[in-house]
RORO-174525 format. One record per atom (N, C-alpha, C): residue in one letter; x, y, z. Coordinates in steps of 0.2 Angstrom, whole numbers, plus 5000, padded with zeros to 4 digits. Example, Ala and Ser with C-alpha at 12.3 -4.5 7.8 and 13.67 -1.06 7.14 Angstrom:
A506649725039/A506249785039/A506649845039/S506449895035/S506849955036/S506450005039/
END
This chain:
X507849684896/X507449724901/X507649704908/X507449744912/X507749714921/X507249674922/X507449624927/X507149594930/X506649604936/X505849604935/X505549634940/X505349604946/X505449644952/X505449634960/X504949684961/X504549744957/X503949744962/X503249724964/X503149734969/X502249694969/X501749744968/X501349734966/X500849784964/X500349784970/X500249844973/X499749854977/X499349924977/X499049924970/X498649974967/X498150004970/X497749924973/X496949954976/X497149884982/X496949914986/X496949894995/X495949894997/X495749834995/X495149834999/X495049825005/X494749875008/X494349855017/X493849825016/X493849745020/X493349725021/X493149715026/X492349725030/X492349725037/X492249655038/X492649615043/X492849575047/X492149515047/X491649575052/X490949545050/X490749525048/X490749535042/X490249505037/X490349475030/X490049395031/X490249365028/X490049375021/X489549395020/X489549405011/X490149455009/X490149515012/X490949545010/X491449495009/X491549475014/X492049425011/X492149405005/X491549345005/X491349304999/X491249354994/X491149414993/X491249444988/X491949464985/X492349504992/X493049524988/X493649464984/X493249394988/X493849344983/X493749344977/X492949364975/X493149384965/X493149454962/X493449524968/X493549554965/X494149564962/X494249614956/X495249614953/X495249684960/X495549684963/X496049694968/X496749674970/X497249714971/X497849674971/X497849654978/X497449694982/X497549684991/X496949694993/X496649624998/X496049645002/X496349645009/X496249695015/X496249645020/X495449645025/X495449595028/X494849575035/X495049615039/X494649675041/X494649715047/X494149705050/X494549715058/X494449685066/X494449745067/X494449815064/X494449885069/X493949925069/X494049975065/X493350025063/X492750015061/X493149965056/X492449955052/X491949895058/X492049875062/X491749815067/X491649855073/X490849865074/X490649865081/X490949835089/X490849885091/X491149845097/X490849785100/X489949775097/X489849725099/X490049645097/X490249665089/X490549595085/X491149595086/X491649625089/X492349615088/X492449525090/X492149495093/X492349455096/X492249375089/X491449405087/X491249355082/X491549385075/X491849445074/X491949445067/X492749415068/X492949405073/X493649385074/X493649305074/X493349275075/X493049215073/X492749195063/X492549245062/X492649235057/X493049255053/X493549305052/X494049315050/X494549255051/X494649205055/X495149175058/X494749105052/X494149105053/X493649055048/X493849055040/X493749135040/X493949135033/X494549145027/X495049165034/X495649155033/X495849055030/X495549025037/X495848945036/X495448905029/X495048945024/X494648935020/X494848955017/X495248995014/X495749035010/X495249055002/X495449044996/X495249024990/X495149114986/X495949134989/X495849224988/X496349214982/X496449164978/X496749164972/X497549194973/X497649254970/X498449284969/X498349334972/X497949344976/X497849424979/X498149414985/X498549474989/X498849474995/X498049485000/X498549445006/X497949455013/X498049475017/X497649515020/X497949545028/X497549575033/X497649575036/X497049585042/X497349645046/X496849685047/X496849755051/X496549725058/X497149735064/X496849715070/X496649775074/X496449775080/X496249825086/X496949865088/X496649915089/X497449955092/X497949895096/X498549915095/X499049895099/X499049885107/X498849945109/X498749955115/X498349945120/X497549905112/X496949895119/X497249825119/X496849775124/X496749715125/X496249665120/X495949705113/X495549675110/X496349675106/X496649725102/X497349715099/X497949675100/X497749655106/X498249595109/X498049525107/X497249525110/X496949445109/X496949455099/X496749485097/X496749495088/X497449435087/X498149475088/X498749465085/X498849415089/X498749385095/X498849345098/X498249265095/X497849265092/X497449225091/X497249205083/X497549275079/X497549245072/X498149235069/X498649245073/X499449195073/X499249135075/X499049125081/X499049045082/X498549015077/X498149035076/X497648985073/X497648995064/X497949035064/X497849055055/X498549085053/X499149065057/X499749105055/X500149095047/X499749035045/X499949035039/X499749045033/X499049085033/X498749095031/X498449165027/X498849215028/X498949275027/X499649295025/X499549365022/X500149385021/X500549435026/X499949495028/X500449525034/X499849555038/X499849605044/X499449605048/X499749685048/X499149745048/X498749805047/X498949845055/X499449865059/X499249895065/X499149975062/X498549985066/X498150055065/X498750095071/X498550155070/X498550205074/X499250205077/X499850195072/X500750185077/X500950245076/X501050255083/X501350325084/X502150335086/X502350275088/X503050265092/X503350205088/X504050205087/X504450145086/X504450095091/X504250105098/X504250065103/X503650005102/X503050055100/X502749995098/X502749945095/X503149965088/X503349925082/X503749875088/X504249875090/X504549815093/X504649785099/X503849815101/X503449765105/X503149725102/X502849755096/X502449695092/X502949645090/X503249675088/X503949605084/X504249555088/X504249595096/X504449545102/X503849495101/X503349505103/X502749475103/X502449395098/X502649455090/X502549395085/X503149355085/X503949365088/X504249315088/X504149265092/X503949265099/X503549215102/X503049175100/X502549205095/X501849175092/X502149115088/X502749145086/X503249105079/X503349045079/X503649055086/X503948975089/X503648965091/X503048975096/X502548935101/X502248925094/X502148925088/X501848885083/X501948855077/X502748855078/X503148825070/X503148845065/X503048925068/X503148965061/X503948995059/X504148995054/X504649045053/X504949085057/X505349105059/X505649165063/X505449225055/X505049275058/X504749355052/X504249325047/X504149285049/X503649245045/X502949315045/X502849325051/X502349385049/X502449435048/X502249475042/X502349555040/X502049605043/X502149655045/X501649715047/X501649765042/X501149765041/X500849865036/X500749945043/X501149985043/X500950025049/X500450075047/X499950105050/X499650145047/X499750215052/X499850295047/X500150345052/X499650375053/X499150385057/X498550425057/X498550485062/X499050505066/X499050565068/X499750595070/X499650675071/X500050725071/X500650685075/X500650635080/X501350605084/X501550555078/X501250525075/X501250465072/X501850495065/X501650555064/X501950585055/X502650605060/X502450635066/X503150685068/X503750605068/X503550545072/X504150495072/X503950455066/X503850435062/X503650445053/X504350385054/X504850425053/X505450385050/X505650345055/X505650365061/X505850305066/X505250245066/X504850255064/X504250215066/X504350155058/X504850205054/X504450175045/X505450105047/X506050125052/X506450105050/X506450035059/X505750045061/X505649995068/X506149935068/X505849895059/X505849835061/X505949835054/X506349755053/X506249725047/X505649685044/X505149695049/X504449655048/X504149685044/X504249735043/X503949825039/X503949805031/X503549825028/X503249825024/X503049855019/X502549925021/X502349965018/X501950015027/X502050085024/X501650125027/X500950155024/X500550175029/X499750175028/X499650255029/X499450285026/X498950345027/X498350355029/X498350385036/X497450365038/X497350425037/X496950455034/X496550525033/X496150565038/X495750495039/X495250515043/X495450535053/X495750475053/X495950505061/X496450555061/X496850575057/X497350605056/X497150695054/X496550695051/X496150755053/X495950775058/X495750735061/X495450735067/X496050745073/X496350715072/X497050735078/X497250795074/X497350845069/X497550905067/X497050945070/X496450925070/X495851005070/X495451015064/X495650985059/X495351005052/X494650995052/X494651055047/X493651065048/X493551005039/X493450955042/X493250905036/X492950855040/X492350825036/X491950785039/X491950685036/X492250705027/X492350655023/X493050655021/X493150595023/X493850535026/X494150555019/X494750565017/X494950605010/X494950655007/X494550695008/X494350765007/X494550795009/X494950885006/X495250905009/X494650955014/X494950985020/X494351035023/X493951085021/X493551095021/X492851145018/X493451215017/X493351225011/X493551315011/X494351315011/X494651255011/X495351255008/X495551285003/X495951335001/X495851374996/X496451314989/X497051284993/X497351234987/X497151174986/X497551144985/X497351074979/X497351024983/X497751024987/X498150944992/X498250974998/X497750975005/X497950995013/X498450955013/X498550895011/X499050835014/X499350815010/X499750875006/X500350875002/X501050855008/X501050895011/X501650895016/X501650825020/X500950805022/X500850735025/X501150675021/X500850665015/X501050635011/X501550615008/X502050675007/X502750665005/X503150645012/X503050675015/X503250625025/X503250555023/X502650525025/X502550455023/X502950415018/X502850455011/X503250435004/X504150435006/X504350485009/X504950485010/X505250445014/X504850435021/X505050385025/X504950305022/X504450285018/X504350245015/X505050225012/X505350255005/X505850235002/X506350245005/X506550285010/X507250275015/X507250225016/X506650205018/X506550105023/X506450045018/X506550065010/X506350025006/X505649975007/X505150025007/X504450015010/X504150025004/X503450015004/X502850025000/X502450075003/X502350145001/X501850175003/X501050185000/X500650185003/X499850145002/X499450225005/X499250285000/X498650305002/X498350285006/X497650315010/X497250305012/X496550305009/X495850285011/X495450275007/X495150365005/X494550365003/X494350414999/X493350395003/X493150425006/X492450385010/X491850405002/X491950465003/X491050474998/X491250434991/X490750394992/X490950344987/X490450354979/X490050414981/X489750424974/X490050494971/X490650504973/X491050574970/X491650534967/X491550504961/X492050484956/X492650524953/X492650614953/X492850654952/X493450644956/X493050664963/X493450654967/X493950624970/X493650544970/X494150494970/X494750504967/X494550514960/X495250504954/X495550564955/X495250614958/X495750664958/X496450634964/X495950624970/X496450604975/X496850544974/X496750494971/X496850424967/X497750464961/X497350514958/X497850534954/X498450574958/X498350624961/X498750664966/X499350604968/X498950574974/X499650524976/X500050464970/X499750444967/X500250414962/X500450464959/X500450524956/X500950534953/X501550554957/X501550574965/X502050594969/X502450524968/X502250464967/X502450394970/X502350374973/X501650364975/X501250314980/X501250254975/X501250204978/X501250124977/X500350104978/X499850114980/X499150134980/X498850154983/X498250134984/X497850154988/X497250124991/X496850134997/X496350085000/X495850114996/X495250054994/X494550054992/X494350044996/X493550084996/X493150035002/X492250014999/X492350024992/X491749984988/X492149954982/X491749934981/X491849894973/X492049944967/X491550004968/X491450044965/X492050084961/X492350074966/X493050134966/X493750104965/X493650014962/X494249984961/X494550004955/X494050014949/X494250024944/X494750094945/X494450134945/X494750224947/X495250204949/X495550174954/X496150174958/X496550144956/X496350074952/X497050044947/X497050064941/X496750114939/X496850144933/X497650194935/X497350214942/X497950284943/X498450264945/X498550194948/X499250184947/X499650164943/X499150124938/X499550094934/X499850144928/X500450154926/X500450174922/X500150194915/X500250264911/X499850244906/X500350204900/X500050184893/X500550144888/X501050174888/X500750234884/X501350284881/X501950294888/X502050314891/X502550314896/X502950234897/X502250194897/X502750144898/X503250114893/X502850124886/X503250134879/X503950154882/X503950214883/X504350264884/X504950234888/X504650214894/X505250184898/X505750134896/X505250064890/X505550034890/X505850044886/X505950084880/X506350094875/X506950124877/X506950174885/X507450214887/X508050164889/X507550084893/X508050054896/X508250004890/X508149984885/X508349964880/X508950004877/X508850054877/X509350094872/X509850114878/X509850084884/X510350084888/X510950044889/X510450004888/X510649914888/X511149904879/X510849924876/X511249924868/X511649964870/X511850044874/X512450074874/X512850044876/X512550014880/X513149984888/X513549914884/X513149914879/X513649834876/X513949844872/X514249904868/X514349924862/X514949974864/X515349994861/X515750054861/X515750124862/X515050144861/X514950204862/X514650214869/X514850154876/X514550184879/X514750254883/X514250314885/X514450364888/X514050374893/X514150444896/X513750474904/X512850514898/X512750554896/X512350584894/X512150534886/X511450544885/X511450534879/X510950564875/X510850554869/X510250624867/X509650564864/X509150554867/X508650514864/X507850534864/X507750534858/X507050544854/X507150614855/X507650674855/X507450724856/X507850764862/X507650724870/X507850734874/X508550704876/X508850754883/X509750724885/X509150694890/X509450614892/X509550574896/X510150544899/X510050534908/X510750524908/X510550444914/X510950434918/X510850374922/X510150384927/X510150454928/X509550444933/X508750424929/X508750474923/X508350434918/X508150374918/X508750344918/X508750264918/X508450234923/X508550264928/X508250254936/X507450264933/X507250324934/X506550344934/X506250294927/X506350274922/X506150244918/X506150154921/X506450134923/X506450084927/X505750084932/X505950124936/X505250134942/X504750124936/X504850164933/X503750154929/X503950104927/X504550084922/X504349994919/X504149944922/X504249944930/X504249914936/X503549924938/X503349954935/X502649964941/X502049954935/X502449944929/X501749944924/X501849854924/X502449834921/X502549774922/X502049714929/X501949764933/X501649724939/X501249714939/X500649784934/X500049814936/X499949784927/X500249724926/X500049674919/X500349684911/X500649764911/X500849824907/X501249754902/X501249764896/X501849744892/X501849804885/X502349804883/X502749844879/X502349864872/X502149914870/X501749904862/X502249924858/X502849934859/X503349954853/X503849954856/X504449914851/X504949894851/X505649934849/X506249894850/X506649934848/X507150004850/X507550014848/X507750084851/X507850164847/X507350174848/X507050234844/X507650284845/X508050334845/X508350394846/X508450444841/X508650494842/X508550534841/X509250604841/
END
């Protein structure tokens, strides 16, 4: 079987920055990603103390295996500056990567990168030591999509904001994930999202859904939860407990598929070492060929991460 390289980032919890029970809640929820947000979710009048206590509760760590990361203030205010300027210095080692909201331009990506390179050495950190997640939340932000997704090698994953990203189109929708009132199709942000998803894997990126608000429409969720996995989104943000399940359910693979794959890549591996290796092959019915092999890998890679192991063995063909 291949060896796996990827990370699972199924459910993405937001937690407001403020408040400390949040906190001390998400470190024993199963999430594969929480981060501390210093944006939306925080008043303007706590930006100051919730930022103190994210910086607190960072250097207290005890978030187990889960990745960390903190969503800071826009780039461009002066609260987005002191953020990245202040929980670098004082917590830089203590997180996995840092959230910039609302990036519209490649320019700002490598302002920021100048920025955190300075933080690096005026701290004894690593030269890239800090990761950035971009989030694209408006009509400018989708249009430089690829320049924005290939900035920096600090890049990581791209972020789908829904809710500002309606709002800068004009769309008549009130709840953050939902498509607008009277949309006659399935997905308004079909074309949005494959933007996102394609600039992602050109950049050898992780693309990350955005959240889903009304948090008593279960339906709902799983719909949208299902839609962007199966395009090949890599997850999606929660923003209750409620909705963890739903969402790591949609990414992770189901068995049978994953069955599937790895049986394909199995009976690859047996071709490949034997004398019959060829280009096409006919198994359990259907022709597979190398790209197969591609696609069955992606799902064994992602069920693998998301804890999956194998219920049947062996190279079944046909």
């Amino acid at each position: 079987m291949i060896k796996n390289k990827y990370t699972s980032k199924r459910s993405v919890l937001a937690v407001p920055g403020s408040s400390s029970k949040m906190i001390a809640n998400a470190r024993r929820l199963n999430v594969d990603e929480f981060f501390l947000d210093l944006e939306d979710s925080v008043s303007s009048t706590e930006k100051d103390s919730a930022r103190a206590l994210v910086i607190a509760s960072l250097l207290e760590g005890k978030f187990g295996q889960k990745s960390i990361s903190v969503r800071v203030n826009e780039q461009i205010s002066e609260l987005g500056i002191e953020d990245i300027s202040l929980i670098v210095s004082e917590a830089g080692k203590c997180f996995d990567s840092i959230i910039i909201p609302k990036v519209e331009t490649a320019e700002q990506i490598l302002e920021i990168g100048s920025r955190l390179s300075k933080l690096e050495k005026a701290n004894g950190l690593e030269a890239g030591t800090i990761r950035l997640q971009l989030q694209i939340e408006s009509a400018r932000g989708l249009v430089e999509v690829q320049k924005i997704a290939s900035a920096s090698e600090r890049t990581i994953s791209l972020i789908f904001g829904p809710g500002d990203f309606a709002a800068s189109m004009g769309m008549q929708v009130l709840h953050i994930g939902e498509n607008p009132i009277n949309y006659p199709g399935e997905d308004a942000y079909h074309y949005v999202l494959m933007s996102i998803l394609t600039a992602a894997r050109a950049n050898n990126l992780l693309a990350i859904d955005g959240p889903y608000s009304d948090i008593t429409n279960i339906v709902g969720l799983k719909n949208r939860a299902d839609l962007s996995a199966s395009l090949g989104f890599d997850g999606k943000w929660v923003i209750h407990p409620a909705q963890i399940e739903i969402v790591n359910t949609a990414f992770t693979p189901n068995q049978e598929y994953f069955d599937t794959a790895a049986r394909i890549i199995s009976y690859f591996s047996q071709s490949e070492a034997s004398s019959s290796a060829k280009g096409a092959h006919l198994f359990e019915g259907k022709m597979i060929d190398e790209a197969s092999r591609k696609m069955a890998e992606t799902i064994y890679s992602k069920g693998l991460a998301a804890g999956l192991t194998p219920s049947t063995q062996g190279d079944q063909n046909g």
